[in-house]
C-alpha positions as CSV (number, residue, x, y, z in Angstrom):
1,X,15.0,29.1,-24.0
2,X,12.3,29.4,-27.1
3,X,10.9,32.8,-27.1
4,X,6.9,30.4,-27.3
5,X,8.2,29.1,-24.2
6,X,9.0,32.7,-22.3
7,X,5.8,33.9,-23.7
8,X,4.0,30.5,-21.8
9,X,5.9,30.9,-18.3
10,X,6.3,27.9,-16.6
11,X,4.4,24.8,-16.6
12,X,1.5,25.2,-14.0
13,X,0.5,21.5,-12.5
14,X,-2.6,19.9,-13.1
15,X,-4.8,20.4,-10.2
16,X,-6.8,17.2,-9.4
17,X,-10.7,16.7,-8.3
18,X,-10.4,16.7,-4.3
19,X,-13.4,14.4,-3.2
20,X,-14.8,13.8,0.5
21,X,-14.7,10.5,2.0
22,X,-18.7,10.8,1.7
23,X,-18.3,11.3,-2.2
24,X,-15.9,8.6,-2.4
25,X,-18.5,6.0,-1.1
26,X,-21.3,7.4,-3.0
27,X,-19.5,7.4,-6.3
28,X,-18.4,3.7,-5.6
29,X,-21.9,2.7,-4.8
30,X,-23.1,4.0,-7.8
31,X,-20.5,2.4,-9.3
32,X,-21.4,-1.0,-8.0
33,X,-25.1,-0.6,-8.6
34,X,-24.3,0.2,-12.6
35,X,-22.7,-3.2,-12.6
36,X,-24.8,-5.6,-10.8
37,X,-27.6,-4.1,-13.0
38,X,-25.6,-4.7,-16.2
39,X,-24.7,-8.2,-14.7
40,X,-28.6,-8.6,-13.8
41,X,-29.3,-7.9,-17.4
42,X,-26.9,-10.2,-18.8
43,X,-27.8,-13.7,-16.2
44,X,-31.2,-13.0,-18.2
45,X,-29.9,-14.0,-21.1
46,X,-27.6,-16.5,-19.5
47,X,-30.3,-18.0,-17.9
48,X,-32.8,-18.5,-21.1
49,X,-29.2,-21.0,-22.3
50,X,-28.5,-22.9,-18.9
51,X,-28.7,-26.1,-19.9
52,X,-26.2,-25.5,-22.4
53,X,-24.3,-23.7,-19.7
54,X,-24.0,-26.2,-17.6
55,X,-23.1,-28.8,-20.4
56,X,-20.2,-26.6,-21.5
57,X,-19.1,-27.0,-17.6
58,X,-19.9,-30.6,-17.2
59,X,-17.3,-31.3,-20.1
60,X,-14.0,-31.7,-17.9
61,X,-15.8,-33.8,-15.6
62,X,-17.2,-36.1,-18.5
63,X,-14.0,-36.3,-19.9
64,X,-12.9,-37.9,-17.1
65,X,-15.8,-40.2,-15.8
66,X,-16.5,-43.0,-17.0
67,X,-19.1,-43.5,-19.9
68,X,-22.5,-43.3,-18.5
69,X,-21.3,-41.4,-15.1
70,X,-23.5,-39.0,-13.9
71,X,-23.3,-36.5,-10.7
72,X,-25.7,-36.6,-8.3
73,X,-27.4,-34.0,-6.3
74,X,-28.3,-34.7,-2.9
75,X,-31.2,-31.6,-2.1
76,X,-34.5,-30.9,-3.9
77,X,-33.0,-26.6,-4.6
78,X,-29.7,-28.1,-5.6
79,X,-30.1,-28.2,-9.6
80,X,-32.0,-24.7,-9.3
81,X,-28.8,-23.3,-7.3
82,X,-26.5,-24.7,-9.8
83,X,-28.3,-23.6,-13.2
84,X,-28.1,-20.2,-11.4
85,X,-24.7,-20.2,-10.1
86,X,-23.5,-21.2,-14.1
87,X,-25.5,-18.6,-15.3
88,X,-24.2,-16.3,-12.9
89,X,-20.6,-17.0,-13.8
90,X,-21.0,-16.8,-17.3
91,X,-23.3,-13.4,-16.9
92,X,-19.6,-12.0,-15.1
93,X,-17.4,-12.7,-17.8
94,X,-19.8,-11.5,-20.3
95,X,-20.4,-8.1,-18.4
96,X,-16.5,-7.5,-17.4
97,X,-16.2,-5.2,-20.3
98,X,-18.7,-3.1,-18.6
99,X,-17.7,-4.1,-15.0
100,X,-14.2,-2.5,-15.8
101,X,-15.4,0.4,-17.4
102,X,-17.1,0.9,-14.0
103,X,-13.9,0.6,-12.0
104,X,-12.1,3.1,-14.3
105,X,-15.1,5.7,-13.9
106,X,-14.3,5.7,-10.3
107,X,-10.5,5.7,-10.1
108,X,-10.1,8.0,-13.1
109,X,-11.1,11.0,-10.9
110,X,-7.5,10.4,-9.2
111,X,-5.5,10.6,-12.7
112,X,-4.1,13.5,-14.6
113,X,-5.0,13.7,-18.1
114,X,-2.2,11.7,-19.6
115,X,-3.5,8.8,-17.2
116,X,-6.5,9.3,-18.8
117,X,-5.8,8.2,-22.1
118,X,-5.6,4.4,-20.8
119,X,-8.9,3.8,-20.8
120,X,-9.4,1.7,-24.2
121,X,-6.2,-0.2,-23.2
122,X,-7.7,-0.7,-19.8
123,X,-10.9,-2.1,-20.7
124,X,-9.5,-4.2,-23.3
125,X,-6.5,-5.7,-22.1
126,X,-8.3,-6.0,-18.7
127,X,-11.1,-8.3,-20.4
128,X,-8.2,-10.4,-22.6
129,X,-6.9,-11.0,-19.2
130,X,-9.5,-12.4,-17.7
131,X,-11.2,-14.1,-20.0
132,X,-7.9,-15.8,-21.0
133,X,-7.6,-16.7,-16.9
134,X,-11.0,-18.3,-17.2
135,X,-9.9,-20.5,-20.3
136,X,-6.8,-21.5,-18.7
137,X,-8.6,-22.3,-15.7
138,X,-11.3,-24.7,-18.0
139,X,-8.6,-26.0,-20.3
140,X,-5.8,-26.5,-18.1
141,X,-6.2,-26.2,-14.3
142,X,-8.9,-27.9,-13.8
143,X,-9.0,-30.7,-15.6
144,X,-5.7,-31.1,-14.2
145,X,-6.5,-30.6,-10.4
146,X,-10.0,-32.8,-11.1
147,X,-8.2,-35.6,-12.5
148,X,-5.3,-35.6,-9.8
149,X,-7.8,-36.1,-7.4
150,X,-10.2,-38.6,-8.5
151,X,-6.9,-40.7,-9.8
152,X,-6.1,-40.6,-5.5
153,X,-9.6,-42.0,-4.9
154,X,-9.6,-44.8,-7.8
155,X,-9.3,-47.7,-5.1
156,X,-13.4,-46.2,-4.2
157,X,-16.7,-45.5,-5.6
158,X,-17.3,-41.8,-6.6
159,X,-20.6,-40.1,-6.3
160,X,-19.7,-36.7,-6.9
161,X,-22.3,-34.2,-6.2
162,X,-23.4,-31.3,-8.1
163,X,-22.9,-28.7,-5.8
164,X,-19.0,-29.7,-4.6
165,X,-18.3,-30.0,-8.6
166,X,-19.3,-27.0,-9.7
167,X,-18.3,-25.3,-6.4
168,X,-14.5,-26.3,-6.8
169,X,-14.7,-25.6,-10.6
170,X,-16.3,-21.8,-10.1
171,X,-13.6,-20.8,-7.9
172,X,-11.1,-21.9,-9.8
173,X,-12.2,-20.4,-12.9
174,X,-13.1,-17.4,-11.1
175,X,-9.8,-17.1,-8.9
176,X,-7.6,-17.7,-12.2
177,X,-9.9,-14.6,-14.1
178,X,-8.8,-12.3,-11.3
179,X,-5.5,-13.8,-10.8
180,X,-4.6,-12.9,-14.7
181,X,-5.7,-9.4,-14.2
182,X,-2.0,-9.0,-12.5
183,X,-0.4,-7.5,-15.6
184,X,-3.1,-4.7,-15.4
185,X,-3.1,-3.6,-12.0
186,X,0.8,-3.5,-11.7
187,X,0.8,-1.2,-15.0
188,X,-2.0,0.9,-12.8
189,X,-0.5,1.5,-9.3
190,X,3.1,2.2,-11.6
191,X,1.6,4.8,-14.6
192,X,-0.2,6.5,-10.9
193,X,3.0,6.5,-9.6
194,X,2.3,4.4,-6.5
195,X,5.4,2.0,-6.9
196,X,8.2,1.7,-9.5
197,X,8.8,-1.1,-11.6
198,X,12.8,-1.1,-10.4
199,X,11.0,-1.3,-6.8
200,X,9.0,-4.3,-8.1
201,X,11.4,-6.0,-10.0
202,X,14.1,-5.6,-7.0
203,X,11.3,-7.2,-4.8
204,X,10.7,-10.2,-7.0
205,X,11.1,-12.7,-4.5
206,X,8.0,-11.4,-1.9
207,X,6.2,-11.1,-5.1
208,X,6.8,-15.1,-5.8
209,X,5.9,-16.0,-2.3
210,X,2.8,-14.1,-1.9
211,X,1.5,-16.1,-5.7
212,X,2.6,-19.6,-4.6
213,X,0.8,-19.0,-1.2
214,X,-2.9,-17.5,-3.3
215,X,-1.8,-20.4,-5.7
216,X,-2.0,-22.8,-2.8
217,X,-5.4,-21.3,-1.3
218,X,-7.0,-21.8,-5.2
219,X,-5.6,-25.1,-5.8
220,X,-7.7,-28.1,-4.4
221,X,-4.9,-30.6,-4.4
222,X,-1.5,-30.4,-1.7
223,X,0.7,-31.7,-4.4
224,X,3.2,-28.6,-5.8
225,X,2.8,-30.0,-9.2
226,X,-0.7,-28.3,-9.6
227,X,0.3,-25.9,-7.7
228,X,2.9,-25.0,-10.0
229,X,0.2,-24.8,-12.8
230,X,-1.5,-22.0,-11.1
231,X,1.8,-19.9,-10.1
232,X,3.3,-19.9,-13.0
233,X,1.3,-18.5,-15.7
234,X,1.0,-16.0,-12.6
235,X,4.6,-15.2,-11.9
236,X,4.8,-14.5,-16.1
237,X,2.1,-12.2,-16.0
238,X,4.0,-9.9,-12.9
239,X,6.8,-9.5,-15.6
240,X,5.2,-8.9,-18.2
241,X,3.4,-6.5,-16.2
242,X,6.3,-5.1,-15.2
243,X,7.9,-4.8,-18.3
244,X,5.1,-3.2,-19.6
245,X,5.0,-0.5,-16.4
246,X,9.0,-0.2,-17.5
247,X,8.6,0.4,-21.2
248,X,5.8,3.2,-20.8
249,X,7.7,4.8,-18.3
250,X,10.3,4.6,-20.5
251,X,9.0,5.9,-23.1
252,X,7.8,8.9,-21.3
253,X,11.3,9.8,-20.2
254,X,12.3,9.9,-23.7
255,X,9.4,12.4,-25.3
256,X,10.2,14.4,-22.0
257,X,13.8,15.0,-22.4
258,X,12.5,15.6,-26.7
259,X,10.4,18.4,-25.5
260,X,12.7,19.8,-23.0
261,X,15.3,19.6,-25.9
262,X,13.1,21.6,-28.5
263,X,12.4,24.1,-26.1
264,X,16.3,25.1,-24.9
Protein backbone atom coordinates (compact mmCIF):
# COMPACT_ATOMS: atom_id res chain seq x y z
CA UNK A 1 0.00 0.00 0.00
CA UNK A 2 0.99 3.76 -1.29
CA UNK A 3 2.15 5.73 1.64
CA UNK A 4 -0.94 8.76 -0.08
CA UNK A 5 -3.15 5.99 0.58
CA UNK A 6 -2.13 5.23 4.48
CA UNK A 7 -2.07 8.82 5.01
CA UNK A 8 -6.06 8.83 3.46
CA UNK A 9 -7.39 5.75 5.63
CA UNK A 10 -9.97 3.97 4.07
CA UNK A 11 -12.57 4.99 1.74
CA UNK A 12 -15.58 6.51 3.84
CA UNK A 13 -19.04 5.92 1.66
CA UNK A 14 -20.97 8.56 0.43
CA UNK A 15 -23.85 9.27 2.65
CA UNK A 16 -26.96 10.06 0.71
CA UNK A 17 -29.91 12.83 1.34
CA UNK A 18 -32.57 10.84 3.56
CA UNK A 19 -35.98 12.41 2.63
CA UNK A 20 -39.60 11.89 4.35
CA UNK A 21 -42.30 10.52 2.47
CA UNK A 22 -43.90 14.13 2.96
CA UNK A 23 -40.68 15.65 1.08
CA UNK A 24 -40.89 13.06 -1.50
CA UNK A 25 -44.48 14.24 -2.60
CA UNK A 26 -43.67 17.84 -2.24
CA UNK A 27 -40.55 17.68 -4.28
CA UNK A 28 -42.50 15.63 -7.03
CA UNK A 29 -45.29 18.18 -7.06
CA UNK A 30 -43.09 20.85 -7.59
CA UNK A 31 -41.65 18.90 -9.97
CA UNK A 32 -44.78 18.46 -11.93
CA UNK A 33 -45.98 21.98 -11.56
CA UNK A 34 -42.37 23.22 -13.31
CA UNK A 35 -43.47 21.16 -16.22
CA UNK A 36 -46.99 21.62 -16.94
CA UNK A 37 -46.02 25.45 -16.74
CA UNK A 38 -43.16 24.94 -19.19
CA UNK A 39 -45.61 22.83 -21.31
CA UNK A 40 -48.33 25.71 -20.77
CA UNK A 41 -45.86 28.10 -22.11
CA UNK A 42 -44.88 26.11 -25.04
CA UNK A 43 -49.01 25.06 -26.33
CA UNK A 44 -48.91 29.04 -26.56
CA UNK A 45 -46.80 28.99 -29.13
CA UNK A 46 -48.22 25.80 -30.49
CA UNK A 47 -51.39 27.15 -30.59
CA UNK A 48 -50.67 30.58 -32.58
CA UNK A 49 -49.46 27.49 -35.66
CA UNK A 50 -52.49 24.96 -35.33
CA UNK A 51 -53.59 24.90 -38.47
CA UNK A 52 -50.36 24.03 -39.65
CA UNK A 53 -50.36 21.51 -36.87
CA UNK A 54 -53.05 19.81 -37.75
CA UNK A 55 -52.04 19.74 -41.55
CA UNK A 56 -48.67 18.16 -40.65
CA UNK A 57 -51.01 15.36 -38.87
CA UNK A 58 -53.68 15.19 -41.55
CA UNK A 59 -50.82 14.06 -43.93
CA UNK A 60 -50.96 10.09 -43.32
CA UNK A 61 -54.53 10.24 -43.65
CA UNK A 62 -54.44 12.23 -47.00
CA UNK A 63 -52.04 10.04 -48.25
CA UNK A 64 -54.35 7.47 -48.10
CA UNK A 65 -57.86 9.03 -48.92
CA UNK A 66 -58.84 9.54 -51.90
CA UNK A 67 -58.40 13.06 -53.65
CA UNK A 68 -60.85 15.34 -52.31
CA UNK A 69 -61.59 13.20 -49.06
CA UNK A 70 -62.23 15.03 -46.13
CA UNK A 71 -63.01 14.04 -42.32
CA UNK A 72 -65.85 14.97 -40.78
CA UNK A 73 -66.67 16.08 -37.36
CA UNK A 74 -69.77 15.24 -35.91
CA UNK A 75 -70.09 18.08 -32.64
CA UNK A 76 -70.07 21.91 -32.70
CA UNK A 77 -66.53 21.76 -29.73
CA UNK A 78 -65.10 19.00 -31.92
CA UNK A 79 -62.55 21.15 -34.23
CA UNK A 80 -61.75 23.38 -31.00
CA UNK A 81 -60.82 19.99 -29.03
CA UNK A 82 -58.78 18.83 -31.80
CA UNK A 83 -56.69 22.08 -32.74
CA UNK A 84 -55.99 21.84 -28.88
CA UNK A 85 -55.33 18.27 -28.48
CA UNK A 86 -52.51 18.80 -31.74
CA UNK A 87 -51.25 21.57 -30.07
CA UNK A 88 -50.98 19.87 -26.91
CA UNK A 89 -49.07 17.00 -28.38
CA UNK A 90 -46.70 19.00 -30.18
CA UNK A 91 -46.21 21.46 -26.95
CA UNK A 92 -45.00 17.78 -25.09
CA UNK A 93 -42.42 16.90 -27.48
CA UNK A 94 -41.17 20.38 -27.64
CA UNK A 95 -41.01 20.74 -23.73
CA UNK A 96 -39.50 16.94 -23.08
CA UNK A 97 -36.10 18.47 -22.88
CA UNK A 98 -37.28 20.38 -19.96
CA UNK A 99 -39.83 17.66 -18.84
CA UNK A 100 -36.83 15.30 -18.32
CA UNK A 101 -34.64 17.69 -16.72
CA UNK A 102 -37.57 17.67 -14.23
CA UNK A 103 -37.59 13.96 -13.65
CA UNK A 104 -33.80 13.95 -13.04
CA UNK A 105 -34.11 16.92 -10.47
CA UNK A 106 -36.20 14.58 -8.43
CA UNK A 107 -34.55 11.21 -8.70
CA UNK A 108 -31.04 12.71 -8.60
CA UNK A 109 -31.45 13.19 -4.81
CA UNK A 110 -31.11 9.15 -4.69
CA UNK A 111 -27.71 9.04 -6.73
CA UNK A 112 -24.09 9.22 -5.61
CA UNK A 113 -22.03 11.61 -7.25
CA UNK A 114 -20.73 9.49 -10.05
CA UNK A 115 -24.57 8.92 -10.97
CA UNK A 116 -24.60 12.30 -11.10
CA UNK A 117 -22.55 12.96 -13.96
CA UNK A 118 -25.46 11.44 -16.31
CA UNK A 119 -27.36 14.20 -16.48
CA UNK A 120 -26.44 15.71 -20.13
CA UNK A 121 -26.50 12.10 -21.42
CA UNK A 122 -29.92 11.79 -19.77
CA UNK A 123 -31.58 14.72 -21.12
CA UNK A 124 -30.22 14.24 -24.40
CA UNK A 125 -30.40 10.79 -25.25
CA UNK A 126 -33.85 10.73 -23.38
CA UNK A 127 -35.24 13.44 -25.94
CA UNK A 128 -33.45 11.53 -29.22
CA UNK A 129 -35.50 8.76 -27.96
CA UNK A 130 -38.56 10.02 -27.96
CA UNK A 131 -38.65 12.23 -30.43
CA UNK A 132 -37.28 9.44 -32.73
CA UNK A 133 -40.50 7.14 -31.19
CA UNK A 134 -42.78 9.96 -32.33
CA UNK A 135 -41.32 9.85 -36.00
CA UNK A 136 -41.43 6.29 -36.20
CA UNK A 137 -44.82 6.37 -35.02
CA UNK A 138 -45.85 9.17 -38.01
CA UNK A 139 -43.60 7.59 -40.64
CA UNK A 140 -44.03 4.15 -40.04
CA UNK A 141 -46.69 2.80 -37.59
CA UNK A 142 -49.33 4.55 -38.46
CA UNK A 143 -49.64 4.94 -41.75
CA UNK A 144 -49.22 1.36 -41.62
CA UNK A 145 -51.97 0.43 -38.96
CA UNK A 146 -54.37 3.34 -40.84
CA UNK A 147 -54.01 1.86 -44.10
CA UNK A 148 -54.48 -1.86 -42.86
CA UNK A 149 -57.56 -0.87 -41.61
CA UNK A 150 -59.33 1.18 -44.08
CA UNK A 151 -58.04 -1.54 -46.87
CA UNK A 152 -60.53 -4.15 -44.33
CA UNK A 153 -63.38 -1.58 -44.87
CA UNK A 154 -62.90 -0.98 -48.81
CA UNK A 155 -66.20 -2.95 -49.63
CA UNK A 156 -67.92 0.53 -47.48
CA UNK A 157 -68.18 4.13 -47.40
CA UNK A 158 -65.85 5.86 -44.89
CA UNK A 159 -66.66 8.98 -43.00
CA UNK A 160 -63.99 9.13 -40.72
CA UNK A 161 -64.40 11.60 -38.00
CA UNK A 162 -62.06 13.94 -36.57
CA UNK A 163 -62.00 13.06 -33.21
CA UNK A 164 -61.46 8.91 -33.67
CA UNK A 165 -58.53 9.99 -36.25
CA UNK A 166 -56.66 12.00 -34.37
CA UNK A 167 -57.49 10.00 -31.24
CA UNK A 168 -55.99 6.69 -32.57
CA UNK A 169 -53.05 8.68 -34.16
CA UNK A 170 -52.13 10.62 -30.67
CA UNK A 171 -51.86 7.50 -28.85
CA UNK A 172 -49.86 5.95 -31.09
CA UNK A 173 -47.48 8.65 -31.51
CA UNK A 174 -47.55 9.15 -27.92
CA UNK A 175 -47.30 5.42 -26.79
CA UNK A 176 -44.27 4.83 -29.28
CA UNK A 177 -42.41 8.38 -27.71
CA UNK A 178 -42.58 6.57 -24.33
CA UNK A 179 -42.18 3.19 -25.55
CA UNK A 180 -38.52 4.28 -27.17
CA UNK A 181 -37.47 5.74 -23.87
CA UNK A 182 -36.68 1.85 -22.97
CA UNK A 183 -32.98 2.19 -23.63
CA UNK A 184 -32.87 4.98 -20.98
CA UNK A 185 -34.69 3.68 -18.15
CA UNK A 186 -32.91 0.17 -18.33
CA UNK A 187 -29.44 2.16 -18.27
CA UNK A 188 -31.14 4.00 -14.97
CA UNK A 189 -32.54 1.26 -12.74
CA UNK A 190 -28.77 -0.69 -13.78
CA UNK A 191 -26.05 2.47 -13.20
CA UNK A 192 -28.55 2.77 -9.52
CA UNK A 193 -27.94 -0.64 -9.09
CA UNK A 194 -31.56 -1.82 -9.05
CA UNK A 195 -31.07 -4.85 -11.50
CA UNK A 196 -28.15 -6.19 -13.51
CA UNK A 197 -27.85 -6.37 -16.99
CA UNK A 198 -26.75 -10.36 -16.76
CA UNK A 199 -30.28 -10.46 -14.71
CA UNK A 200 -31.96 -8.77 -17.69
CA UNK A 201 -30.37 -10.34 -20.41
CA UNK A 202 -30.98 -13.93 -18.65
CA UNK A 203 -34.67 -12.80 -18.38
CA UNK A 204 -35.07 -11.88 -21.99
CA UNK A 205 -37.93 -13.90 -22.65
CA UNK A 206 -40.56 -12.11 -19.89
CA UNK A 207 -39.00 -9.04 -21.22
CA UNK A 208 -40.46 -10.03 -25.00
CA UNK A 209 -43.72 -10.98 -23.63
CA UNK A 210 -44.45 -8.10 -21.62
CA UNK A 211 -43.57 -5.67 -25.20
CA UNK A 212 -45.64 -7.83 -27.53
CA UNK A 213 -48.56 -7.67 -24.99
CA UNK A 214 -48.05 -3.22 -24.54
CA UNK A 215 -47.49 -3.63 -28.42
CA UNK A 216 -50.86 -5.31 -28.72
CA UNK A 217 -52.72 -2.63 -26.26
CA UNK A 218 -51.05 0.33 -28.73
CA UNK A 219 -51.70 -1.28 -31.98
CA UNK A 220 -55.34 -0.67 -33.37
CA UNK A 221 -55.34 -3.67 -35.75
CA UNK A 222 -55.40 -7.75 -34.33
CA UNK A 223 -53.29 -8.74 -37.18
CA UNK A 224 -49.40 -9.64 -35.73
CA UNK A 225 -47.98 -8.12 -38.66
CA UNK A 226 -48.52 -4.49 -37.23
CA UNK A 227 -48.03 -5.78 -34.27
CA UNK A 228 -44.71 -6.82 -35.06
CA UNK A 229 -43.91 -3.16 -36.25
CA UNK A 230 -44.43 -1.89 -32.83
CA UNK A 231 -42.38 -4.78 -30.84
CA UNK A 232 -39.62 -4.75 -32.68
CA UNK A 233 -38.00 -1.47 -32.87
CA UNK A 234 -39.01 -2.11 -28.98
CA UNK A 235 -37.29 -5.42 -28.36
CA UNK A 236 -33.87 -3.57 -30.18
CA UNK A 237 -34.01 -0.81 -28.00
CA UNK A 238 -34.04 -3.32 -24.53
CA UNK A 239 -30.62 -4.54 -26.00
CA UNK A 240 -29.26 -1.83 -26.79
CA UNK A 241 -30.19 -0.70 -23.53
CA UNK A 242 -28.73 -3.35 -22.11
CA UNK A 243 -25.65 -3.27 -23.77
CA UNK A 244 -25.22 0.05 -22.95
CA UNK A 245 -26.08 -0.73 -18.87
CA UNK A 246 -23.17 -3.70 -19.68
CA UNK A 247 -20.51 -1.59 -21.28
CA UNK A 248 -20.65 1.27 -18.50
CA UNK A 249 -20.59 -1.15 -15.89
CA UNK A 250 -17.88 -2.50 -17.59
CA UNK A 251 -16.04 0.11 -17.84
CA UNK A 252 -16.24 0.87 -14.27
CA UNK A 253 -14.84 -2.41 -13.28
CA UNK A 254 -11.92 -1.76 -15.25
CA UNK A 255 -10.87 2.03 -13.83
CA UNK A 256 -11.68 0.28 -10.42
CA UNK A 257 -9.30 -2.58 -10.55
CA UNK A 258 -6.69 0.58 -12.36
CA UNK A 259 -6.96 2.43 -9.12
CA UNK A 260 -6.84 -0.38 -6.80
CA UNK A 261 -3.67 -1.43 -8.85
CA UNK A 262 -1.91 2.10 -8.48
CA UNK A 263 -2.54 2.12 -5.05
CA UNK A 264 -0.92 -1.55 -3.91
Amino acid sequence: MSLTSQRQGPAVPEELPRMSLIQHLEELRKRILWSLAFTALAFFFCWDKHVEIYDFFEKPIKAILPPGAKLVFMGITDPFILYFKVSALIAVFLSSPFILYQLWRFISPGLYRRERRYVLPFIFFGTLFFLSGGAFAYKIAFPFAADFLLKMGSKFQPMLTIDRYFGLEISIILGLGLMFELPIVIFTICEIGLVTPLFLIKHFRYAVLIIFIISAILTPTPDVFNMCVFATPTLALYLLGVGAAALSQLRRRRRLAGEAASQA
